[in-house]
N, C-alpha and C positions, 0 to 999 in steps of 0.2 A: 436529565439528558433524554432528551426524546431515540428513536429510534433509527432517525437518518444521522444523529448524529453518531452513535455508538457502532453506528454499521461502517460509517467512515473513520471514524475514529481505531476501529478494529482492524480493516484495509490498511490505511496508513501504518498502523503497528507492524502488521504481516510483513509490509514492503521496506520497512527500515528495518528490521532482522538481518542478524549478519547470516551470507547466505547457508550456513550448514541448520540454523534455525529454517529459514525459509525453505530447504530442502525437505528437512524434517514436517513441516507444517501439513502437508497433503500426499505422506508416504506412499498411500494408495493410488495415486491418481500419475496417469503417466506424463503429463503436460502439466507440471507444476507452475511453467511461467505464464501458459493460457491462463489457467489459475487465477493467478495474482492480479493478472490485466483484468480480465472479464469482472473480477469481484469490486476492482478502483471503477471501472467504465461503468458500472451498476451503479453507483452507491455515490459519487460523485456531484449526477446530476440531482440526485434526488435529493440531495443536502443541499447543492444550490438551490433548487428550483424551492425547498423548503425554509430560507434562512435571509431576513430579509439585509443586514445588517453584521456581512461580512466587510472587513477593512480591507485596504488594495494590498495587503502584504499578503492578507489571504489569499484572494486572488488571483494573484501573480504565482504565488508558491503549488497553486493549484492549477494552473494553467501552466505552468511548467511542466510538473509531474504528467501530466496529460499532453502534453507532447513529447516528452522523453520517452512515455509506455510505445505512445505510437510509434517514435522511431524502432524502438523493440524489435517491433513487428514488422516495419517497411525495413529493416536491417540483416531481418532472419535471424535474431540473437535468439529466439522464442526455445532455447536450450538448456537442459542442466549445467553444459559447460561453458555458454555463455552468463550465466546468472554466476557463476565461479568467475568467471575471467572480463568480460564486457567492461569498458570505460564505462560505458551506457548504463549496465544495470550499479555499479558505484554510486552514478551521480544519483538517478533514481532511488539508492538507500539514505543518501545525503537530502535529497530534496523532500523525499516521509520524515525523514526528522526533522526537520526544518518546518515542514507542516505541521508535527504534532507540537512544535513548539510553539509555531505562529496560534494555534489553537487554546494555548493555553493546555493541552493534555499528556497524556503521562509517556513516557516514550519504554512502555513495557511489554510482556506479552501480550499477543493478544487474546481475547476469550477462551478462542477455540484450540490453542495451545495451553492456554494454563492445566494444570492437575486437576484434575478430578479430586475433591476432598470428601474422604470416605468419613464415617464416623462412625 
């Protein structure tokens, strides 16, 4: 897996978390749902622009997702207690999963949530 894919692959993870995961994901940070948008708006294009031979289910499910984020934003949901409550950010967890599965990928945590394994 090269590296545009695991970095979208890992977005999509974050954004299909149910939201006390996604709360949890950027404890520190006070704009968790800037967060999550800026990380898919990053990482999205640079998968397209690097994958010659995505199918239109991908496509579709990704241009979806990329107009749902932006409603986000033209809606002012950009809140912890819209990310709680939003139709919007629902459909949004619906439609990461739906990607990770249009992908063929695993619908788990993402990287930078997993544990740290001590030994």
């Amino acid at each position: 897996m090269n590296t545009q894919q695991s970095e979208l692959r890992a977005v999509l993870q974050a954004l299909a978390l149910p939201v006390s995961g996604q709360l949890r994901l950027y404890p520190n940070d006070a704009c968790k749902v800037s967060r999550l948008i800026q990380e898919f708006e990053q990482s999205e294009p640079r998968f397209v622009a690097g994958t010659d031979c995505l199918t239109n289910a991908q496509k579709e499910v990704l241009a979806s997702l990329h107009r749902d984020l932006l409603r986000v934003c033209l809606d002012h949901t950009c809140t912890d207690v819209a990310l709680r409550r939003s139709d919007v950010w629902r459909r949004v967890r619906l439609l990461a999963r739906s990607a990770l599965l249009a992908f063929n990928w695993p619908l788990a945590l993402p990287p930078q949530f997993e544990p740290a394994v001590v030994c």
